[in-house]
PDB file as gemmi writes it, atoms N, CA and C in Angstrom:
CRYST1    1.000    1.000    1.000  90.00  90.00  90.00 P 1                      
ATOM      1  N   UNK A   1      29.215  -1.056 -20.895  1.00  0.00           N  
ATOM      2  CA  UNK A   1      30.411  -1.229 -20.084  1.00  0.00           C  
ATOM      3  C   UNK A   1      31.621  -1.412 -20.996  1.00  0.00           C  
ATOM      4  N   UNK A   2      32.513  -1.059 -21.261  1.00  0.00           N  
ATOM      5  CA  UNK A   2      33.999  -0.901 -21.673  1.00  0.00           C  
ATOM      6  C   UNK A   2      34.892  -1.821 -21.023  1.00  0.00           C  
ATOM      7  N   UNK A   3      35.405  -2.648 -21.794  1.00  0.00           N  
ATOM      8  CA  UNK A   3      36.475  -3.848 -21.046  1.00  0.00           C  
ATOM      9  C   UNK A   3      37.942  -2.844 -21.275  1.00  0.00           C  
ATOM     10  N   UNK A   4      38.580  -2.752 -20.259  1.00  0.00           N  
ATOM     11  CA  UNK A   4      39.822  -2.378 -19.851  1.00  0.00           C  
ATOM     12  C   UNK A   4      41.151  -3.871 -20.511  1.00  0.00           C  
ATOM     13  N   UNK A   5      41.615  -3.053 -20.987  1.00  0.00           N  
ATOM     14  CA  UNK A   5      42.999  -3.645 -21.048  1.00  0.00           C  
ATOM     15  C   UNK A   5      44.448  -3.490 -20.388  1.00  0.00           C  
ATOM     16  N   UNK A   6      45.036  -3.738 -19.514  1.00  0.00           N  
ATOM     17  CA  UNK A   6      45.640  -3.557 -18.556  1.00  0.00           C  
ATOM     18  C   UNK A   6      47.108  -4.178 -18.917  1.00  0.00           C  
ATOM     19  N   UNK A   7      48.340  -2.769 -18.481  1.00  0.00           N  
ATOM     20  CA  UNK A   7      49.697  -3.214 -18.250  1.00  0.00           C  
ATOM     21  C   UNK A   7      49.914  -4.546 -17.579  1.00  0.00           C  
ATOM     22  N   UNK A   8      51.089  -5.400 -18.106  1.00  0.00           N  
ATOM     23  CA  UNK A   8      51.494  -6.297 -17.377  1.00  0.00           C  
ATOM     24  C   UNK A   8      52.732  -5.791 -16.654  1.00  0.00           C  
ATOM     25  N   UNK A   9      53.634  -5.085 -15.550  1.00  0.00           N  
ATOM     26  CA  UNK A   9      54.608  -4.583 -15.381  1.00  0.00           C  
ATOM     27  C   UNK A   9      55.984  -5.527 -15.379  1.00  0.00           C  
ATOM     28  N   UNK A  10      55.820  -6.612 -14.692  1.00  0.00           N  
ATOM     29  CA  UNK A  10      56.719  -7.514 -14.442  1.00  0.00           C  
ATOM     30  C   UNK A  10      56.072  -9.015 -14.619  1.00  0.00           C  
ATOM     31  N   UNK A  11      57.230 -10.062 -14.759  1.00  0.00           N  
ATOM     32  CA  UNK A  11      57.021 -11.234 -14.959  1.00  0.00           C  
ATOM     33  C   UNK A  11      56.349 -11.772 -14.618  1.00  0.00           C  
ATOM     34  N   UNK A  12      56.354 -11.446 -13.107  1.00  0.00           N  
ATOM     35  CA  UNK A  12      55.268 -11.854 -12.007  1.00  0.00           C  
ATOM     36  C   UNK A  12      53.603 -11.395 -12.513  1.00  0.00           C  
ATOM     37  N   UNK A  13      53.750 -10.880 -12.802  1.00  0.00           N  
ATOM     38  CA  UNK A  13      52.631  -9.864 -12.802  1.00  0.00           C  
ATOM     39  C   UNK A  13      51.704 -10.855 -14.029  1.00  0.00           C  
ATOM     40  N   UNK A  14      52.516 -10.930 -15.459  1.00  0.00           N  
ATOM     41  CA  UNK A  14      52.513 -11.980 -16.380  1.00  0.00           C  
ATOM     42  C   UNK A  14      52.198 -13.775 -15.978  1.00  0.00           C  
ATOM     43  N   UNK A  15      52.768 -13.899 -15.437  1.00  0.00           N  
ATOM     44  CA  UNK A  15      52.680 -15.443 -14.846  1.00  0.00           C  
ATOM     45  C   UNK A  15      51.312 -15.457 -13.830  1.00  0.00           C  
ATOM     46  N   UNK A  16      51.092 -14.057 -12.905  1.00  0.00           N  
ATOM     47  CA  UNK A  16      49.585 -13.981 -12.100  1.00  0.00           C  
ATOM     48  C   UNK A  16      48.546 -14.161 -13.297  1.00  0.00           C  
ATOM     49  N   UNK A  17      48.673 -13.379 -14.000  1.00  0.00           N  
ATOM     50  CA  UNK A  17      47.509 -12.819 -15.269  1.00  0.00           C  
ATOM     51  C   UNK A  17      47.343 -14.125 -15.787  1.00  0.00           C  
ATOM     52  N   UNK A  18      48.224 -15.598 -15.957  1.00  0.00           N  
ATOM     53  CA  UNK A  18      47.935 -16.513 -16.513  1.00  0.00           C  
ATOM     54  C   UNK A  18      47.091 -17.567 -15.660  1.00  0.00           C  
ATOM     55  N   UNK A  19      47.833 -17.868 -14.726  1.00  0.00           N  
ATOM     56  CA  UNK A  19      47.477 -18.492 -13.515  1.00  0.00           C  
ATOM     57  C   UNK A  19      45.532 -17.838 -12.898  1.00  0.00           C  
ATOM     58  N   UNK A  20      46.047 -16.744 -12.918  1.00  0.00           N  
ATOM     59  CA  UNK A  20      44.552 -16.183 -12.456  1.00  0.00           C  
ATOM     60  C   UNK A  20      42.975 -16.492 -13.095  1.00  0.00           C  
ATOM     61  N   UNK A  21      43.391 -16.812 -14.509  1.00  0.00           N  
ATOM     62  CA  UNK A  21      41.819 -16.845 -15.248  1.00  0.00           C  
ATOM     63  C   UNK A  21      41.869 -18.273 -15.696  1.00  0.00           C  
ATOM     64  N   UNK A  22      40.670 -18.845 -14.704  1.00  0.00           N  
ATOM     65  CA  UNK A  22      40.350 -20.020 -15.376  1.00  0.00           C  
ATOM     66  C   UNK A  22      38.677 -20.059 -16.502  1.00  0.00           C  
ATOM     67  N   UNK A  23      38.158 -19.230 -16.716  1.00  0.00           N  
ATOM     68  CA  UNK A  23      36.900 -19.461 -17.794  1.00  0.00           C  
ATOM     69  C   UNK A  23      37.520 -18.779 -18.426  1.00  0.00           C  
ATOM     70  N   UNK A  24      38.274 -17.692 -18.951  1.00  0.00           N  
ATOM     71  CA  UNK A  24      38.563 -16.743 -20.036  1.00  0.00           C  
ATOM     72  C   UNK A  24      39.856 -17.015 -20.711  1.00  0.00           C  
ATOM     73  N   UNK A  25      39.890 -16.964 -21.693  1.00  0.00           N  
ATOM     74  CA  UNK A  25      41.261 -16.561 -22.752  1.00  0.00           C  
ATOM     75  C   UNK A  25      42.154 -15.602 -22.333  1.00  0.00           C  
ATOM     76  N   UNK A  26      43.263 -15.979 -21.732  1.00  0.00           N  
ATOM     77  CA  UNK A  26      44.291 -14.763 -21.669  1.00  0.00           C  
ATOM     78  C   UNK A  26      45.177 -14.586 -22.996  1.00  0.00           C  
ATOM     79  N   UNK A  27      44.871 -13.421 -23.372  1.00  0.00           N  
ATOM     80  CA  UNK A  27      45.846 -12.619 -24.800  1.00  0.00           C  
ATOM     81  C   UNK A  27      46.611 -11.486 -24.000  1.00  0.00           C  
ATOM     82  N   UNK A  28      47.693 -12.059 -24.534  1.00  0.00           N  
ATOM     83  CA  UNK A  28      49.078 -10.909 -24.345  1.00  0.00           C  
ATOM     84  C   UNK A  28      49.632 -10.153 -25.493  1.00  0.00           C  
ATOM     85  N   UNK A  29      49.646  -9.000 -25.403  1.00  0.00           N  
ATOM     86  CA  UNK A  29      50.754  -8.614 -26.617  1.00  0.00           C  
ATOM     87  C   UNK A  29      51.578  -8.041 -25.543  1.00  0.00           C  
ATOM     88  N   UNK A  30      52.757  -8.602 -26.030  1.00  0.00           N  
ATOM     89  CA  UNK A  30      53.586  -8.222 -26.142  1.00  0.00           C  
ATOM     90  C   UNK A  30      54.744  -7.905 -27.294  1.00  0.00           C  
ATOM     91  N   UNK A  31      55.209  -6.134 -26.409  1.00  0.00           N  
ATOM     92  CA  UNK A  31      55.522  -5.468 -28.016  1.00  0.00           C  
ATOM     93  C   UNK A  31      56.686  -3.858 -27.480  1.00  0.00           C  
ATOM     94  N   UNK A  32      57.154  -3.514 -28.078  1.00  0.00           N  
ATOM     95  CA  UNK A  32      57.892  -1.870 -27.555  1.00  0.00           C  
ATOM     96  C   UNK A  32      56.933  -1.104 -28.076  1.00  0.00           C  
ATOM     97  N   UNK A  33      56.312  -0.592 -26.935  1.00  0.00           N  
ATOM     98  CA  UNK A  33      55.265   0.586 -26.875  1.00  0.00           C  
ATOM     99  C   UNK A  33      56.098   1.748 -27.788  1.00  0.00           C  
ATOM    100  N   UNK A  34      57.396   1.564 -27.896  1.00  0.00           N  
ATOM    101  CA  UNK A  34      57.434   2.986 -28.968  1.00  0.00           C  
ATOM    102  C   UNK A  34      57.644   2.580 -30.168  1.00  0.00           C  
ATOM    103  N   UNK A  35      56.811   1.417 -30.625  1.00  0.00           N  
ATOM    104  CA  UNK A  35      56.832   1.479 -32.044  1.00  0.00           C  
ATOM    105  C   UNK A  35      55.365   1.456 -32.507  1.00  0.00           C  
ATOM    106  N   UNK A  36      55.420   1.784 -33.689  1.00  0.00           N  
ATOM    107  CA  UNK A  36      53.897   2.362 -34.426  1.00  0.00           C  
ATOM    108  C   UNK A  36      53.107   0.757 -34.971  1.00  0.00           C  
ATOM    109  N   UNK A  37      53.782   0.124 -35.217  1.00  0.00           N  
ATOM    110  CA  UNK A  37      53.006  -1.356 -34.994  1.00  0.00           C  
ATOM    111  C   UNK A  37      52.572  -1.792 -33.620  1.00  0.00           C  
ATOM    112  N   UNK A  38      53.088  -1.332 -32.883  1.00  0.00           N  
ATOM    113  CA  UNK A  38      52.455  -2.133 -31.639  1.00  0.00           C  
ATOM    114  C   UNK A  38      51.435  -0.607 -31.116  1.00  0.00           C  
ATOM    115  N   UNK A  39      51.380  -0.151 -31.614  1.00  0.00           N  
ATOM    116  CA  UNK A  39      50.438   1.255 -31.433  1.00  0.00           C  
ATOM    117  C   UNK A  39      49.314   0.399 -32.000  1.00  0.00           C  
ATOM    118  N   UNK A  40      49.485   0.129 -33.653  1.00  0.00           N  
ATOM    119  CA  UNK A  40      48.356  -0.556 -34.456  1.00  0.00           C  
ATOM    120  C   UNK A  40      47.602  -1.672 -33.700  1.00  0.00           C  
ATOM    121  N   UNK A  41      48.456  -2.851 -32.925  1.00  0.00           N  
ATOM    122  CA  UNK A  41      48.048  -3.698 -32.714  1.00  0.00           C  
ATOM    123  C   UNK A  41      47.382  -3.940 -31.049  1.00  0.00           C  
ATOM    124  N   UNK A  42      47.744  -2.744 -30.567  1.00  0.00           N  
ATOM    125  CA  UNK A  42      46.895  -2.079 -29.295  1.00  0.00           C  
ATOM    126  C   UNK A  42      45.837  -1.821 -29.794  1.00  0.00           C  
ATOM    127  N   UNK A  43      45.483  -0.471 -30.556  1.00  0.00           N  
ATOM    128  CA  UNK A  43      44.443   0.115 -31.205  1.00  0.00           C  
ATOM    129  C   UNK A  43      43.220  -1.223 -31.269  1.00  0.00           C  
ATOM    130  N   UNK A  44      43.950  -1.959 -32.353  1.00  0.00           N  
ATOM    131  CA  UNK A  44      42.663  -3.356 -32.553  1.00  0.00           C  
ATOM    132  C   UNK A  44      42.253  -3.905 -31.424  1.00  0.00           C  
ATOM    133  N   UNK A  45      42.988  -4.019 -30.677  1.00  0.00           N  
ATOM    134  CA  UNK A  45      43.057  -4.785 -29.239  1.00  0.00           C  
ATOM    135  C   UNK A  45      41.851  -3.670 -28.469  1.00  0.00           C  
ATOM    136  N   UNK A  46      42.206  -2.881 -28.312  1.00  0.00           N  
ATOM    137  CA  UNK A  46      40.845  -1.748 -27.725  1.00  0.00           C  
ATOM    138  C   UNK A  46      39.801  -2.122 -28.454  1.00  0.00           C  
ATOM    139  N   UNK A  47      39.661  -1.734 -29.921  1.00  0.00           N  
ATOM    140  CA  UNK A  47      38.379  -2.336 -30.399  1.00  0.00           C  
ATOM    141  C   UNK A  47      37.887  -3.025 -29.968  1.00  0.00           C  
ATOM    142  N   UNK A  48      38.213  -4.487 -29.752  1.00  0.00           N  
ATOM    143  CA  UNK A  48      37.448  -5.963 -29.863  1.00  0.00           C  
ATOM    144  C   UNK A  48      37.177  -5.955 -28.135  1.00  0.00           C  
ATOM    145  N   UNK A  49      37.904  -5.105 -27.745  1.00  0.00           N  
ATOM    146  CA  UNK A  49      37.943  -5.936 -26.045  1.00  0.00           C  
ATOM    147  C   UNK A  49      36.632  -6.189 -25.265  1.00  0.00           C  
ATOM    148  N   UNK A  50      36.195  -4.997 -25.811  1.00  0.00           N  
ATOM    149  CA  UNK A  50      34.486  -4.953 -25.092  1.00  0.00           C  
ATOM    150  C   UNK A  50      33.943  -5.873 -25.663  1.00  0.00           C  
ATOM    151  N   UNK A  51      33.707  -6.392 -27.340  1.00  0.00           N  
ATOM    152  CA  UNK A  51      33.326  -7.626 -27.774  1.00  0.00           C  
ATOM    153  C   UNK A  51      33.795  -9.001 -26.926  1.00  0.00           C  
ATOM    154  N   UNK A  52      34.771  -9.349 -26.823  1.00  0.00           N  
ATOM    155  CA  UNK A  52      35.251 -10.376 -26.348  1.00  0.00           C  
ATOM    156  C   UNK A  52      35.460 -10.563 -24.784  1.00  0.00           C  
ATOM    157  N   UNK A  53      35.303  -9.725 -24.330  1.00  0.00           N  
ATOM    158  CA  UNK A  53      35.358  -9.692 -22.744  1.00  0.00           C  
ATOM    159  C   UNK A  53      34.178 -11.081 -21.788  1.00  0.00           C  
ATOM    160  N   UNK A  54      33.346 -11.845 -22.333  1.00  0.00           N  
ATOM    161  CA  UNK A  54      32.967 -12.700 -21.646  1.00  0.00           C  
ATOM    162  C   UNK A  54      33.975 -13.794 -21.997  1.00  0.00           C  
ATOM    163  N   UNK A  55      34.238 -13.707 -22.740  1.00  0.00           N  
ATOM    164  CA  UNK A  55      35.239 -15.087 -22.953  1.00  0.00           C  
ATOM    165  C   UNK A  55      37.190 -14.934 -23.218  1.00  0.00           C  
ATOM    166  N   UNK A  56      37.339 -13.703 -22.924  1.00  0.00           N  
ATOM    167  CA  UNK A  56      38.724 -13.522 -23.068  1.00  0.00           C  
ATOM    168  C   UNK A  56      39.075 -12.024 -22.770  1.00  0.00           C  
ATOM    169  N   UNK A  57      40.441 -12.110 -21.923  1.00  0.00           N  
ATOM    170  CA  UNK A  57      41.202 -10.623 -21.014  1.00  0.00           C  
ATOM    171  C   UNK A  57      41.856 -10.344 -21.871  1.00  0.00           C  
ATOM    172  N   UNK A  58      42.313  -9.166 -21.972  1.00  0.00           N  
ATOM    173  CA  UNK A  58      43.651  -8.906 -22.962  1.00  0.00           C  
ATOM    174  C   UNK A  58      44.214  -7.852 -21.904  1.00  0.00           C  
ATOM    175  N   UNK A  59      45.812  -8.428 -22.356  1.00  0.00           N  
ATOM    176  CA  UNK A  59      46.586  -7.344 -21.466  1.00  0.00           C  
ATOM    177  C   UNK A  59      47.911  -7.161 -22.428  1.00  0.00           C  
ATOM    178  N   UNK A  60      48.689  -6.095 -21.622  1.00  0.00           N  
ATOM    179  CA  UNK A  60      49.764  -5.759 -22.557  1.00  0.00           C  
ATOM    180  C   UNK A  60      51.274  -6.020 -21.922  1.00  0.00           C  
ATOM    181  N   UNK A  61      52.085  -6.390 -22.429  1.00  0.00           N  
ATOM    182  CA  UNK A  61      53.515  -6.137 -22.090  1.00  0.00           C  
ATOM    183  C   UNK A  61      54.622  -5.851 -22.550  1.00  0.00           C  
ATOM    184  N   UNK A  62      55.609  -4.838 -22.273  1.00  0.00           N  
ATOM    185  CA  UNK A  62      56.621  -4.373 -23.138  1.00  0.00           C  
ATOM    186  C   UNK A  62      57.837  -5.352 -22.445  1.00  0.00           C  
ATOM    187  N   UNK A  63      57.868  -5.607 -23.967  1.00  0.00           N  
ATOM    188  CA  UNK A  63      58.999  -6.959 -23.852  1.00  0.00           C  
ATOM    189  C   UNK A  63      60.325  -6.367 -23.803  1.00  0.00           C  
ATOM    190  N   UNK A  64      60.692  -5.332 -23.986  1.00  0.00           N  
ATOM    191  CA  UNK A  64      61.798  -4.568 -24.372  1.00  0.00           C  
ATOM    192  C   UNK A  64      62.526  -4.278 -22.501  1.00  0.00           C  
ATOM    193  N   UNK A  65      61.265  -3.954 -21.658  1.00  0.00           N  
ATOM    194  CA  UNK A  65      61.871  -4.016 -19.956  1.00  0.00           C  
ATOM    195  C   UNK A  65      61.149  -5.237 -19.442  1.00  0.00           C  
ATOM    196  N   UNK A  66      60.597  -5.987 -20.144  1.00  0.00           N  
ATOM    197  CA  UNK A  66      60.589  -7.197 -19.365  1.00  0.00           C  
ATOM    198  C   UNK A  66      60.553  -8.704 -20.486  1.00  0.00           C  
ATOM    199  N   UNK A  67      62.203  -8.728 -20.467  1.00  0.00           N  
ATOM    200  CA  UNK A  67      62.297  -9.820 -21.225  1.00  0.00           C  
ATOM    201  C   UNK A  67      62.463 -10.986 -20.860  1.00  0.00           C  
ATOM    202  N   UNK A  68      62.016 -11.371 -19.603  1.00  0.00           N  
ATOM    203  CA  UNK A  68      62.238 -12.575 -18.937  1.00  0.00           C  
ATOM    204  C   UNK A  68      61.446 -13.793 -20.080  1.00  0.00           C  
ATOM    205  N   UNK A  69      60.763 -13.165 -21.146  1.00  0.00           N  
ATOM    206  CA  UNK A  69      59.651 -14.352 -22.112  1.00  0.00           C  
ATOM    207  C   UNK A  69      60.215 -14.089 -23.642  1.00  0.00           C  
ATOM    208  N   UNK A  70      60.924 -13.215 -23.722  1.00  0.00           N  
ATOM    209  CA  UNK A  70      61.207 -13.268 -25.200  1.00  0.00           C  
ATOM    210  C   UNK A  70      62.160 -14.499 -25.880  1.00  0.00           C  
ATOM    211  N   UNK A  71      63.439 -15.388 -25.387  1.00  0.00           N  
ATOM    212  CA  UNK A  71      63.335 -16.253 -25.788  1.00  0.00           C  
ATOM    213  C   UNK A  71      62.446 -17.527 -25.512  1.00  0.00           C  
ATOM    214  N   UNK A  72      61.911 -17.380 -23.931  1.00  0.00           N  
ATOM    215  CA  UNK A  72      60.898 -18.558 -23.812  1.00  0.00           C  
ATOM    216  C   UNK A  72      59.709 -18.838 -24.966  1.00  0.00           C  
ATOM    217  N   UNK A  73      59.085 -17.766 -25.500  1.00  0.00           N  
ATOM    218  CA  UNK A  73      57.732 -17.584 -26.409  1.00  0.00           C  
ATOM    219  C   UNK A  73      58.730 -17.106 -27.772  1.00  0.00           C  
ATOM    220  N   UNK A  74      60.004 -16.703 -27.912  1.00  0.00           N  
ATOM    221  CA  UNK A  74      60.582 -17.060 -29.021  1.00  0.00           C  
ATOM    222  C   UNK A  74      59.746 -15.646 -29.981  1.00  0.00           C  
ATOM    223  N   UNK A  75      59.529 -14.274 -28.824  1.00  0.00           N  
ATOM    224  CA  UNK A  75      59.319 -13.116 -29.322  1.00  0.00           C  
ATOM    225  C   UNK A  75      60.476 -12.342 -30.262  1.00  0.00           C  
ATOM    226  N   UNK A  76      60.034 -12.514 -31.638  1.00  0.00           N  
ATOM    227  CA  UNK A  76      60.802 -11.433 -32.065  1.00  0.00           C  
ATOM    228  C   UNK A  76      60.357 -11.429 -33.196  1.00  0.00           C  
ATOM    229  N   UNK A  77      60.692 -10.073 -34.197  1.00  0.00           N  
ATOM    230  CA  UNK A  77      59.937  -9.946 -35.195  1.00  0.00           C  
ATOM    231  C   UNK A  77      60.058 -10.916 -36.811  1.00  0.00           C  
ATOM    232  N   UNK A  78      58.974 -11.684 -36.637  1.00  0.00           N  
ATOM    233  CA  UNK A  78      59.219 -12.740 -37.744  1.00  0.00           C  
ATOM    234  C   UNK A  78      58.167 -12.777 -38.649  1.00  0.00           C  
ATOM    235  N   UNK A  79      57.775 -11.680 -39.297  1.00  0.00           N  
ATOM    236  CA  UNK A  79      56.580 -11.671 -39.900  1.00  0.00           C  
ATOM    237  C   UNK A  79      56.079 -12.937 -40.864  1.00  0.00           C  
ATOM    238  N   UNK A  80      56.922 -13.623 -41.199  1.00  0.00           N  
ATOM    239  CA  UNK A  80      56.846 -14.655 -42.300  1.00  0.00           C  
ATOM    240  C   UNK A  80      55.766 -16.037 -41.741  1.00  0.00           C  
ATOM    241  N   UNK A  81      56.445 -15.853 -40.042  1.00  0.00           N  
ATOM    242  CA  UNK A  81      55.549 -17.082 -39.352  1.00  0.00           C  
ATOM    243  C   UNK A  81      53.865 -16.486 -39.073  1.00  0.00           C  
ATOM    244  N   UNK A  82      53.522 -15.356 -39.091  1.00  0.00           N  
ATOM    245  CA  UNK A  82      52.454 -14.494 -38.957  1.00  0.00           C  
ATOM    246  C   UNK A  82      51.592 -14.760 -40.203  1.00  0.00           C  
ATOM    247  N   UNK A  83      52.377 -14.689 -41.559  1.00  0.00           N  
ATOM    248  CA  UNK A  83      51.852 -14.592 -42.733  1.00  0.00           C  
ATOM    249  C   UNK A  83      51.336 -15.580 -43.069  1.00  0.00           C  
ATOM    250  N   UNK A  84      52.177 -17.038 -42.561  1.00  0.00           N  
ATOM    251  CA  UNK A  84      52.009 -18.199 -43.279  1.00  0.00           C  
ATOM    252  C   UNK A  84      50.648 -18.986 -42.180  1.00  0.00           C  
ATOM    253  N   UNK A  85      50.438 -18.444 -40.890  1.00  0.00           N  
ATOM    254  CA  UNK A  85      49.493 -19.102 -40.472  1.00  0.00           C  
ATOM    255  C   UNK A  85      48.392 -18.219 -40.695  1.00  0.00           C  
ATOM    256  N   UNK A  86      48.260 -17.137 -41.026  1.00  0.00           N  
ATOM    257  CA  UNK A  86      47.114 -16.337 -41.450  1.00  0.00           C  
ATOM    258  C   UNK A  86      46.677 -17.138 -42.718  1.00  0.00           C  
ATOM    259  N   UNK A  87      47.583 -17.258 -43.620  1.00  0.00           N  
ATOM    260  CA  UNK A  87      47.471 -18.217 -44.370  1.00  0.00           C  
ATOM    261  C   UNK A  87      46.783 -19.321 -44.538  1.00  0.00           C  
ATOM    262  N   UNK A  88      47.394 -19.857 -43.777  1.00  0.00           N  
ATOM    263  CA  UNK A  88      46.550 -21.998 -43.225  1.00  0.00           C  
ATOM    264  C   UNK A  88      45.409 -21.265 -42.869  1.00  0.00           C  
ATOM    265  N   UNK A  89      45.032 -19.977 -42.188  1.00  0.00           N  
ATOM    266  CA  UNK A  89      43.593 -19.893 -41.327  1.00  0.00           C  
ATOM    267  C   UNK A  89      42.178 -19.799 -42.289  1.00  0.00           C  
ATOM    268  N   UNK A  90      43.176 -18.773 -43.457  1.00  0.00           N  
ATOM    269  CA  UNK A  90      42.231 -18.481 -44.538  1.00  0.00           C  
ATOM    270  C   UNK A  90      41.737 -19.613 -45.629  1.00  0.00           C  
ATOM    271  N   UNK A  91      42.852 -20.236 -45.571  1.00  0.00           N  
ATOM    272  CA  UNK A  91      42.658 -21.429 -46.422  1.00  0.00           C  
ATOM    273  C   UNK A  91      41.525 -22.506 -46.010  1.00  0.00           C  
ATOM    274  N   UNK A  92      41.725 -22.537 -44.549  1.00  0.00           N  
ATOM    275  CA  UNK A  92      40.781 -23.093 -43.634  1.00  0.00           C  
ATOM    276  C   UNK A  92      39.559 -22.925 -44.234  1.00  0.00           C  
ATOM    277  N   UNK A  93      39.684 -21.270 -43.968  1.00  0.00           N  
ATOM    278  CA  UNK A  93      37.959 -21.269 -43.343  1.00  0.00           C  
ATOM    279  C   UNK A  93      37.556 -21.007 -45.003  1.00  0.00           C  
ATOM    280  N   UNK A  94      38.148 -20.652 -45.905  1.00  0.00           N  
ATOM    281  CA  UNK A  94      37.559 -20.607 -47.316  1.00  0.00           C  
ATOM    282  C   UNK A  94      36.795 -22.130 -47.676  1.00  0.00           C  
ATOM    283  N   UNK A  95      37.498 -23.095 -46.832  1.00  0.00           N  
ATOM    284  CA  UNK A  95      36.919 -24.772 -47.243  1.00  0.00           C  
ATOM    285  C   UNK A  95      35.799 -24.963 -46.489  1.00  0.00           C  
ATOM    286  N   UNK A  96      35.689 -24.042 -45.461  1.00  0.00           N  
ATOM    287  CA  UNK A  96      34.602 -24.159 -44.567  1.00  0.00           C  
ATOM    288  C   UNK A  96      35.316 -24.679 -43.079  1.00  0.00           C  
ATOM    289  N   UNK A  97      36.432 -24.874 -42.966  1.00  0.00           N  
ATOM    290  CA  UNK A  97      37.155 -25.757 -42.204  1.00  0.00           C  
ATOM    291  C   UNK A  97      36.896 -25.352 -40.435  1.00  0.00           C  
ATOM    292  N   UNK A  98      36.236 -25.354 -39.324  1.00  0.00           N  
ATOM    293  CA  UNK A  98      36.443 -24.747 -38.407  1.00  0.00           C  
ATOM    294  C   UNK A  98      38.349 -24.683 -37.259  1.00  0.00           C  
ATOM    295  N   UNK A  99      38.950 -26.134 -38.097  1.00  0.00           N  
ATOM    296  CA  UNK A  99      40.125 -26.921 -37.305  1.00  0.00           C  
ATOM    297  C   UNK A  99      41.031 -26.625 -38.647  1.00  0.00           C  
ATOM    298  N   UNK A 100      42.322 -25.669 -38.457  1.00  0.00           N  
ATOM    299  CA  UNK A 100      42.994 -25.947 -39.255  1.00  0.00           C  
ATOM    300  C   UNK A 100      44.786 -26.364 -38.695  1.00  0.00           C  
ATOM    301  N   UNK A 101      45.560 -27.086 -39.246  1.00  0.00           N  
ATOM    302  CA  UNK A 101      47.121 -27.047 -38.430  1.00  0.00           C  
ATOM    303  C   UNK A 101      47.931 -26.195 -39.076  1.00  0.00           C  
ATOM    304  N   UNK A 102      48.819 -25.728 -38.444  1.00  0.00           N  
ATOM    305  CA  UNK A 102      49.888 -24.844 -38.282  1.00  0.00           C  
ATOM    306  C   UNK A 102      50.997 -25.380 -39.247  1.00  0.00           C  
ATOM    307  N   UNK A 103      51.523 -24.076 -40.120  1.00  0.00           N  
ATOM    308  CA  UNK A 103      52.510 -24.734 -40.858  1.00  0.00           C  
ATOM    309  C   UNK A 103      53.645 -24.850 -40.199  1.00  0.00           C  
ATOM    310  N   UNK A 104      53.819 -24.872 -38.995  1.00  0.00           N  
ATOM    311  CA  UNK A 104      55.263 -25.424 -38.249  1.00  0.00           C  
ATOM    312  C   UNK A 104      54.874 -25.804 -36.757  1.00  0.00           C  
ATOM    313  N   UNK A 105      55.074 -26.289 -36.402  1.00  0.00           N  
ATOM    314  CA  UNK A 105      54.917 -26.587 -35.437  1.00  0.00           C  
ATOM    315  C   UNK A 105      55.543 -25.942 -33.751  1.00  0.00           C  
ATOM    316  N   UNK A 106      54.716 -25.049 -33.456  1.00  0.00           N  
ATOM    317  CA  UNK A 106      55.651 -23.864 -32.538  1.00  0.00           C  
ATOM    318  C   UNK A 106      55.417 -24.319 -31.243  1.00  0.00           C  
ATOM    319  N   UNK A 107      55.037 -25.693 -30.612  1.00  0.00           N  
ATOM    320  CA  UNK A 107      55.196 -26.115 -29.780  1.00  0.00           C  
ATOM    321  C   UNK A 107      56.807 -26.223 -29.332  1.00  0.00           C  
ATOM    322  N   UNK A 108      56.645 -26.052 -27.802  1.00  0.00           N  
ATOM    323  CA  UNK A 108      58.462 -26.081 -27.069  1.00  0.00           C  
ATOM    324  C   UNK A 108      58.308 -27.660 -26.598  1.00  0.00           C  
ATOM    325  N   UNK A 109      57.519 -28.380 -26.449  1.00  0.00           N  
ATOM    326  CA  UNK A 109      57.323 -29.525 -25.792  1.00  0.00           C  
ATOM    327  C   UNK A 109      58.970 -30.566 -25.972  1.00  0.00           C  
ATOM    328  N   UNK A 110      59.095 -30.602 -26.808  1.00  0.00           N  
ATOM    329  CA  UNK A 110      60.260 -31.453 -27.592  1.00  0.00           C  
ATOM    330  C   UNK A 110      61.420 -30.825 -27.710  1.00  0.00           C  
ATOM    331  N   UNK A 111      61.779 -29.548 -26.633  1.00  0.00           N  
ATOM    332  CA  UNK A 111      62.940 -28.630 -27.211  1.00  0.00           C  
ATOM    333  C   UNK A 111      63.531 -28.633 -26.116  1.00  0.00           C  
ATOM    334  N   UNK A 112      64.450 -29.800 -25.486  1.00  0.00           N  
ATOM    335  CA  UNK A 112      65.034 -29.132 -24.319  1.00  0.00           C  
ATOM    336  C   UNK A 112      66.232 -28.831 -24.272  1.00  0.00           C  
TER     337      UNK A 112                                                      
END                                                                             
């Protein structure tokens, strides 16, 4: 069986997809379908989906016509914050670590 990965069209649609799954992991990319990185990072996303499909959905959204989340989730291209927690992850798990923290703290909790 092949796990489907599915458009998010609108906000709504985004906010259902979250609300809707309570046993599974919801993953979003969101990204402008006409760029060749978010081609790449679809591509992987197809790979794994059938792997991961008992425990997590993946869906997609182009942030570019639906930006109602790009400053909420603080979408935009920042590769440096990408690098540096790939980083902490590897460092992690090279120690054996299963729990590692984030070199910044990207919680909104405290940001009003």
């Amino acid at each position: 069986m092949t796990a489907l990965i599915h458009d998010l069209p609108s906000a709504w649609h985004v906010d259902q997809a979250c609300m809707s799954e309570d046993e599974r992991v919801v993953v979003i990319r969101f990204g402008d379908p006409s760029k060749p990185e978010t081609w790449e990072q679809d591509e992987m996303l197809y790979k794994i989906a059938d792997k991961i499909r008992n425990f997590a959905v993946i869906y997609t959204c182009d942030n570019t016509k639906i930006k109602d989340f790009n400053q909420m989730y603080e979408l935009y291209d920042d590769k440096q914050d990408l690098i540096d927690v790939v980083e902490v992850i590897y460092r992690g798990a090279k120690k054996g670590r299963g729990l590692v923290v984030s070199p910044k703290d990207y919680s909104t909790h405290y940001k009003y």
